[in-house]
C-alpha positions in Angstrom: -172.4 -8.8 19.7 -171.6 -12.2 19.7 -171.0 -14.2 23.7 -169.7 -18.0 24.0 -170.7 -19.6 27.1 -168.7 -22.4 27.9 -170.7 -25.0 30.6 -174.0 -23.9 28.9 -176.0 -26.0 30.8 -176.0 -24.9 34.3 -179.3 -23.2 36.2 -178.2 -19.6 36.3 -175.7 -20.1 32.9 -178.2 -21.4 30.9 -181.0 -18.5 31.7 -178.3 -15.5 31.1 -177.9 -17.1 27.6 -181.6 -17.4 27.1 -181.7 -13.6 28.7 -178.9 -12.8 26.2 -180.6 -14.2 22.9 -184.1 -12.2 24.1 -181.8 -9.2 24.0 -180.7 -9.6 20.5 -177.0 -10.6 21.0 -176.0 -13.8 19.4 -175.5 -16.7 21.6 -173.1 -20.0 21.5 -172.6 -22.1 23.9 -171.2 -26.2 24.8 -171.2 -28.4 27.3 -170.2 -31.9 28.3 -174.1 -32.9 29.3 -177.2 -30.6 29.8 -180.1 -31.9 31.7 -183.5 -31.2 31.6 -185.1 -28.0 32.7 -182.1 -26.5 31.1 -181.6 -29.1 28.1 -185.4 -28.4 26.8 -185.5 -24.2 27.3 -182.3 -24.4 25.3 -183.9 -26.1 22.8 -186.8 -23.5 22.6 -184.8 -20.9 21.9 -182.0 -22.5 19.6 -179.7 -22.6 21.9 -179.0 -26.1 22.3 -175.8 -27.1 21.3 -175.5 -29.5 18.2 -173.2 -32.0 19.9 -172.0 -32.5 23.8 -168.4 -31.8 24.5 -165.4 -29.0 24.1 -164.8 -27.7 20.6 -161.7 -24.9 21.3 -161.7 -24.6 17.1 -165.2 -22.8 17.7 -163.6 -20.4 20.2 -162.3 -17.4 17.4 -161.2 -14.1 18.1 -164.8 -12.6 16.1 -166.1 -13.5 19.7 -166.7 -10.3 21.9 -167.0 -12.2 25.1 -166.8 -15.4 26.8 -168.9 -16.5 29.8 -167.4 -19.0 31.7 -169.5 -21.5 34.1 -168.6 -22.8 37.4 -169.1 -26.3 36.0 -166.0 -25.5 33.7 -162.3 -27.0 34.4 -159.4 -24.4 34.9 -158.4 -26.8 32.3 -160.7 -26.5 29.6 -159.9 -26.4 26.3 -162.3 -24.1 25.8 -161.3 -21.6 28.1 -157.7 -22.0 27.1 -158.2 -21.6 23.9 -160.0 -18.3 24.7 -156.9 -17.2 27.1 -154.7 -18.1 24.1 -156.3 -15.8 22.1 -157.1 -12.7 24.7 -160.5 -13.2 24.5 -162.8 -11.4 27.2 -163.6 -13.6 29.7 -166.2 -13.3 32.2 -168.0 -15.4 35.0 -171.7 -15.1 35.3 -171.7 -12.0 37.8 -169.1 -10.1 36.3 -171.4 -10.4 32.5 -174.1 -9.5 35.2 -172.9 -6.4 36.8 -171.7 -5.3 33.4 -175.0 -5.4 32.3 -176.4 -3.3 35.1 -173.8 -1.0 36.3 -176.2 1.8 34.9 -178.9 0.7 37.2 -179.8 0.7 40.6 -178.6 -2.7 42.0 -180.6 -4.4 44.2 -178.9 -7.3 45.7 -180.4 -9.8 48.5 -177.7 -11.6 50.3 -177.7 -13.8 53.4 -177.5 -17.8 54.1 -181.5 -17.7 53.3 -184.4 -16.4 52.7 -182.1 -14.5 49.4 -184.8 -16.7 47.0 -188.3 -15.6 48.7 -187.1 -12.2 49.4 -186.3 -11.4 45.7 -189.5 -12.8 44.2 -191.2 -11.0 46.6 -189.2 -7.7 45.6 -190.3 -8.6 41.9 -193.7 -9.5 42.5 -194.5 -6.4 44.2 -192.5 -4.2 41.2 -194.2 -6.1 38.6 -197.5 -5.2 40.5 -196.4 -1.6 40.4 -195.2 -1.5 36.9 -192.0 -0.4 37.7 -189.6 -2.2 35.1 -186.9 -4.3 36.4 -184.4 -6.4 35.5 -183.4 -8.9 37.5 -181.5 -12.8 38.3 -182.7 -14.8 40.6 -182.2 -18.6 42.1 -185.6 -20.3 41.2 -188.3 -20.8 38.6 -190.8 -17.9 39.7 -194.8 -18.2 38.9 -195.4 -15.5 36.4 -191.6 -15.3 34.5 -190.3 -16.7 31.5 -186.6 -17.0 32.6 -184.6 -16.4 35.9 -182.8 -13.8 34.5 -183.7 -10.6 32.1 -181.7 -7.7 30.7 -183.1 -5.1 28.8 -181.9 -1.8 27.3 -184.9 0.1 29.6 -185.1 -1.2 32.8 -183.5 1.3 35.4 -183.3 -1.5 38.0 -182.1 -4.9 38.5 -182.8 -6.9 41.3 -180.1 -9.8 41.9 -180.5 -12.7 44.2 -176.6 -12.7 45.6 -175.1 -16.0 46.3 -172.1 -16.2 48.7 -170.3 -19.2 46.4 -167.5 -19.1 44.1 -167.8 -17.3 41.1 -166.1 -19.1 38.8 -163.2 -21.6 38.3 -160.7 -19.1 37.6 -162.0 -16.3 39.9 -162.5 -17.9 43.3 -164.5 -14.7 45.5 -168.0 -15.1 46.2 -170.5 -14.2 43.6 -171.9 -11.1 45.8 -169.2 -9.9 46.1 -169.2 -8.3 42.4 -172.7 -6.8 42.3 -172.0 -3.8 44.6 -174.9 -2.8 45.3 -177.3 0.1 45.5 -179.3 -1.3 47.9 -178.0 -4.8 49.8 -179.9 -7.0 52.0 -178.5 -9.6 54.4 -181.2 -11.7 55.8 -178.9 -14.0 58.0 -175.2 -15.5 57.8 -175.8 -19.2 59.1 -172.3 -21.4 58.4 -172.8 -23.4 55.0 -170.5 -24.1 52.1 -167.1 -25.8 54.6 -165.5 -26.8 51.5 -164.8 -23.6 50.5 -165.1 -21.4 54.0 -163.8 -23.9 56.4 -164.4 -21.6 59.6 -167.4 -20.0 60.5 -165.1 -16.8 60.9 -164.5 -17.2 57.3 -167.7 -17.2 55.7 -169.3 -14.6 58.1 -165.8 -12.6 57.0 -167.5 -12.4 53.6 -170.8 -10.4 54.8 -168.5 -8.2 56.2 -167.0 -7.7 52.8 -170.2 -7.3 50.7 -171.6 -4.4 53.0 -167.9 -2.8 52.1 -168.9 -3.2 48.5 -172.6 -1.4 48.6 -171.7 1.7 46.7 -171.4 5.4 48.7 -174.9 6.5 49.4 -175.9 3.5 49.2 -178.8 1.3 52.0 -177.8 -1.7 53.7 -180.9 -3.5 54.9 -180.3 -6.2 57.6 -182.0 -8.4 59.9 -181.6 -7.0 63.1 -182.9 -10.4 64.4 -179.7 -12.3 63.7 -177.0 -11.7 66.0 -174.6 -12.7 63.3 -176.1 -9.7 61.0 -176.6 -7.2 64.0 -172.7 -8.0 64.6 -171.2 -7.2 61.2 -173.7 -4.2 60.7 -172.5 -2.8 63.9 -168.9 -3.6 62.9 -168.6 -2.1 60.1 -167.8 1.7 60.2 -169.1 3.1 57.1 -170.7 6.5 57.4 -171.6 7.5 53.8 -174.6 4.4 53.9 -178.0 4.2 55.6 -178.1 1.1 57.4 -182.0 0.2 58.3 -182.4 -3.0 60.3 -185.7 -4.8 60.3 -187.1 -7.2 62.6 -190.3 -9.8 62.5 -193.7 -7.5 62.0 -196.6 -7.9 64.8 -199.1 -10.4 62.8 -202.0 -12.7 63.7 -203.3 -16.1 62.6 -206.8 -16.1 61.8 -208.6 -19.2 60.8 -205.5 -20.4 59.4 -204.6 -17.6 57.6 -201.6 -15.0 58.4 -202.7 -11.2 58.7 -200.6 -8.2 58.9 -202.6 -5.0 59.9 -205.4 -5.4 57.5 -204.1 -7.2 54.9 -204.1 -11.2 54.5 -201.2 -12.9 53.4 -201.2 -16.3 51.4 -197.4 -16.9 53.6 -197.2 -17.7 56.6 -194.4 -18.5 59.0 -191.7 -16.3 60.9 -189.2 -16.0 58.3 -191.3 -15.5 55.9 -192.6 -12.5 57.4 -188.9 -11.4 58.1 -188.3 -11.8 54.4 -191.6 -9.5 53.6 -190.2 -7.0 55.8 -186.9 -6.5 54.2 -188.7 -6.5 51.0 -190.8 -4.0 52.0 -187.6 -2.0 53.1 -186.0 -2.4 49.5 -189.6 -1.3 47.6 -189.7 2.1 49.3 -186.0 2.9 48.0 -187.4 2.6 44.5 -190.8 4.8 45.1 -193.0 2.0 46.4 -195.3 3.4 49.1 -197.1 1.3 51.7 -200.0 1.1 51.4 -199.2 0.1 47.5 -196.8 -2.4 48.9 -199.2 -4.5 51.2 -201.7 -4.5 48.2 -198.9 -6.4 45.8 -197.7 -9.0 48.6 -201.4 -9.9 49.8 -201.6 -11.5 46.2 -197.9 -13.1 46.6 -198.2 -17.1 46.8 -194.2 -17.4 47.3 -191.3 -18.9 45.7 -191.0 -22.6 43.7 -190.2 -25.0 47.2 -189.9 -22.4 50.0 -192.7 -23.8 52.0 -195.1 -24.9 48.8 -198.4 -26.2 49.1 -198.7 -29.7 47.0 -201.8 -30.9 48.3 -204.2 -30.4 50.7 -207.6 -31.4 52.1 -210.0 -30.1 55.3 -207.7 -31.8 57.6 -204.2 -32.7 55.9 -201.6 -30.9 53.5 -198.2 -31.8 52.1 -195.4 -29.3 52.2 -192.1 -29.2 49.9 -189.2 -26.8 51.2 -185.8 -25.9 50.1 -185.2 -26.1 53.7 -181.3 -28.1 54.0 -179.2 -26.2 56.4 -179.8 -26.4 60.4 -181.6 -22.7 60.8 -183.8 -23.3 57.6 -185.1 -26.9 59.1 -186.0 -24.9 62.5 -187.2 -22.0 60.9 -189.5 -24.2 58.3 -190.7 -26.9 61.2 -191.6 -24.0 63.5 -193.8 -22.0 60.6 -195.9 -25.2 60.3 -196.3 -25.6 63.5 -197.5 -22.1 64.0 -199.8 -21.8 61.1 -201.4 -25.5 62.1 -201.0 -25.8 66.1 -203.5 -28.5 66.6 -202.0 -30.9 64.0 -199.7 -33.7 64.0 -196.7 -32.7 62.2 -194.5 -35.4 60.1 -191.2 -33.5 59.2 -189.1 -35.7 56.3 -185.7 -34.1 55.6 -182.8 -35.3 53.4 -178.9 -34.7 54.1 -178.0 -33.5 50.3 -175.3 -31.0 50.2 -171.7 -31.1 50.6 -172.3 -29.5 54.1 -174.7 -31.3 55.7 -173.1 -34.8 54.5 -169.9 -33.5 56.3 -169.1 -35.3 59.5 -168.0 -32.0 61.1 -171.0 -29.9 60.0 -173.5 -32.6 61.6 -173.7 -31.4 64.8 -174.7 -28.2 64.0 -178.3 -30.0 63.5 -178.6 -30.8 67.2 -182.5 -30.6 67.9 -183.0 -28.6 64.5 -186.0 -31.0 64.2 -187.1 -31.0 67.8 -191.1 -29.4 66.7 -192.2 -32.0 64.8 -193.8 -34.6 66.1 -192.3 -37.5 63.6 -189.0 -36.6 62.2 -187.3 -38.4 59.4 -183.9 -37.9 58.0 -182.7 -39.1 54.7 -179.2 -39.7 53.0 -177.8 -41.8 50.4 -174.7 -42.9 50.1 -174.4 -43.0 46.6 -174.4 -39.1 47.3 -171.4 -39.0 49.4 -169.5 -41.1 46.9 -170.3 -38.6 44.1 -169.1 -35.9 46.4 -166.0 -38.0 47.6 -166.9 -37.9 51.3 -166.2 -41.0 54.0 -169.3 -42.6 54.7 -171.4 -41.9 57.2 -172.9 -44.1 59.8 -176.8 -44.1 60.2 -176.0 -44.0 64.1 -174.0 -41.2 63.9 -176.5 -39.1 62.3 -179.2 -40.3 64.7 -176.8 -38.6 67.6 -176.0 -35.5 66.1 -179.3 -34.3 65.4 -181.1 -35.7 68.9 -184.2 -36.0 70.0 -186.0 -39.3 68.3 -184.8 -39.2 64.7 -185.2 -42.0 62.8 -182.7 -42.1 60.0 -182.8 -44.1 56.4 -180.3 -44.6 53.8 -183.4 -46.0 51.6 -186.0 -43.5 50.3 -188.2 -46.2 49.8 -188.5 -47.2 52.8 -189.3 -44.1 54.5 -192.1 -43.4 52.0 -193.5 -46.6 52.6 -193.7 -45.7 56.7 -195.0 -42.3 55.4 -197.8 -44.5 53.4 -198.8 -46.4 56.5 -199.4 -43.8 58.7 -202.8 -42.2 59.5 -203.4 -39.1 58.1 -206.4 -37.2 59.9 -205.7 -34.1 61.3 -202.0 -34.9 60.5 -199.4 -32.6 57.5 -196.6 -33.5 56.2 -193.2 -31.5 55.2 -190.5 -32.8 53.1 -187.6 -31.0 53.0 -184.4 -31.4 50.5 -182.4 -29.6 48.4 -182.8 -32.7 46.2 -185.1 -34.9 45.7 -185.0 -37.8 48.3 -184.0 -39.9 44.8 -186.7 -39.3 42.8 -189.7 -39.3 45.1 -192.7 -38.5 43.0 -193.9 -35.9 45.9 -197.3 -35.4 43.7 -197.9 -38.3 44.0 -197.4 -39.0 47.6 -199.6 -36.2 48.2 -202.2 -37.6 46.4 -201.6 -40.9 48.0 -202.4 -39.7 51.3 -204.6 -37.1 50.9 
């Protein structure tokens, strides 16, 4: 077989072509610019292309499929040379789901937690040497790529995002798994450009627990009133519908137990996110007892609530952590895990949503826990995105409480640097960066 993806370069397009070539189908691929990760692990396997840009003479009708990348124009030459021609085109999820529709389908959706609660479904599989296949959102310890398809695996585990799937197919990306087993861990508003009511977005939960295929589990977090609400609305009677809620733990000497077994996580949604993994595991043979032996080794995923550095009375925190339920739900599992210590919470206003005048208020007291909070944004950010600027005042007032808020990522590091660190931890939270802090070596700085 031979597959062309067009927009080669982005996080989850450039692993299925690297999941491809490790499958033995022959890979092309262009783009206008690749960065690094992707650039270099292109360039591992071969699959770097020779020169930048959109060649539509490369696009011939010996091709067998075309996978086309959200980055991608409706325009592109590319892509209309393949239309031209009748070439197959697919998005990313469709290639996906055509790769796995002989397997059982597990696929985590919700507004978080989707990331942690897949690599904890793989880490515990992969413990149990049950064979899977599987795509999921971030670089996990202990796997090569972020996707992998193979001819043996009778199960693939999908982390399923709720944004567009491509530019010429405009439904949500979980939408086209239909799924064996599907998870919802919790439907928080995010992504107003494209669902511009909350009524909308939660709309498309609604939809994906349609899609789970008869006999079929939906797993949800009974926690969530949003989640309770569309699992109770929805009237199917040929699927199992388990809900889940937080287990009863402990923290002991810093360290979170469950029954007998010590975790190396800690925090509430964490826990929620080992429960619904948990839930998924015994649909595929996973027994208990075998379950809490694989998680007691599980150290979580890339930035949901890492460890960078730490010492007898300080440690440093990265966390994905962006929209208004992941800042409380972050904030509130530090504070738990270290009650006695002053906590400095750093977050930075980075995605379309949260630079959104209308979608700021949703942070009101989201930071309220920690004992210094800092918020970020740059306004280079909201030029790239073509949104009005934003007013340090006005982001001061819709998150509350006594925020101090800096356009200069400079600046706040150096109040970070100044402050006294005893018995004190620090958080930063982005989907970014905070333009280009080294975190590392902030960490070490302090520590």
């Amino acid at each position: 077989m031979k597959v062309h993806f067009i927009a080669i370069g982005g996080s989850a397009m450039h692993n299925l072509a690297i999941a491809l070539c490790q499958k033995g189908i022959t890979v092309t691929g262009s783009d206008d610019e690749i960065f690094d990760p992707a650039r270099g692990r292109l360039e591992k396997y071969g699959l770097l292309p020779s020169e930048f840009g959109w060649h539509p003479e490369r696009i011939t009708k010996d091709l067998d499929a075309i996978v086309l990348g959200m980055h991608a124009r409706i325009d592109n030459p590319e892509l209309l040379r393949a239309q031209e021609l009748g070439l197959k085109i697919y998005s990313y999820p469709e290639y996906l789901y055509e790769q796995s529709k002989d397997k059982l389908r597990i696929v985590i959706g919700g507004s978080h937690g989707k990331t942690t609660t897949t690599a904890m479904i793989l880490h515990v599989l992969a413990h149990c040497g049950i064979e899977a296949d599987y795509m999921v959102g971030a670089q996990l310890k202990g796997f090569d790529v972020m996707v992998r398809l193979s001819h043996t695996a009778k199960v693939m585990v999908i982390e399923g995002d709720e944004y567009l799937t491509s530019p010429i197919d405009r439904r949500p990306k979980f939408h086209l798994y239909h799924p064996n087993v599907g998870i919802i861990t919790g439907i928080e508003w995010d992504h107003i450009n494209v669902f511009p009511t909350f009524d909308i977005y939660r709309e498309q939960f609604s939809k994906f627990i349609d899609l789970i295929e008869p006999d079929g589990t939906l797993i949800y977090c009974d926690e969530d009133p949003e989640v309770h609400r569309v699992a109770m609305e929805n009237r199917r009677t040929d699927i199992q519908k388990l809900p889940y809620v937080c287990p009863e733990h402990k923290v002991v000497d810093g360290v979170t137990e469950i029954g007998r077994t010590k975790l190396r996580i800690f925090g509430h949604h964490n826990l929620l996110n080992l429960t619904a993994a948990r839930l998924a595991c015994r649909q595929v043979g996973v027994t208990d007892e075998q379950f809490d032996e694989a998680i007691a080794t599980f150290e979580g995923a890339s930035k949901r609530l890492e460890l960078v550095k730490k010492n007898d009375t300080c440690a440093v925190y990265k966390d994905f952590a962006h929209a208004p339920s992941k800042l409380r739900a972050t904030i509130h599992a530090m504070r738990e895990q270290y009650p006695d210590r002053r906590l400095v919470a750093c977050m930075e206003l980075h995605t379309f949503s949260s630079l959104t005048q209308e979608f700021l208020q949703q942070y009101a007291h989201s930071m309220d826990e920690a004992d210094v909070r800092y918020v970020y944004f740059s306004q280079h950010a909201l030029q790239l995105k073509k949104l009005p600027p934003l007013n340090p005042d006005e982001v001061r007032r819709a998150f509350g409480g006594d925020v101090e808020v800096f356009t200069d990522s400079a600046a706040m590091v150096a109040k970070v640097k100044a402050m006294e660190w005893q018995n004190a931890n620090l958080l930063m939270m982005s989907s970014g960066n905070f333009d280009g802090i080294d975190l590392a070596a902030l960490a070490d700085e302090i520590i």
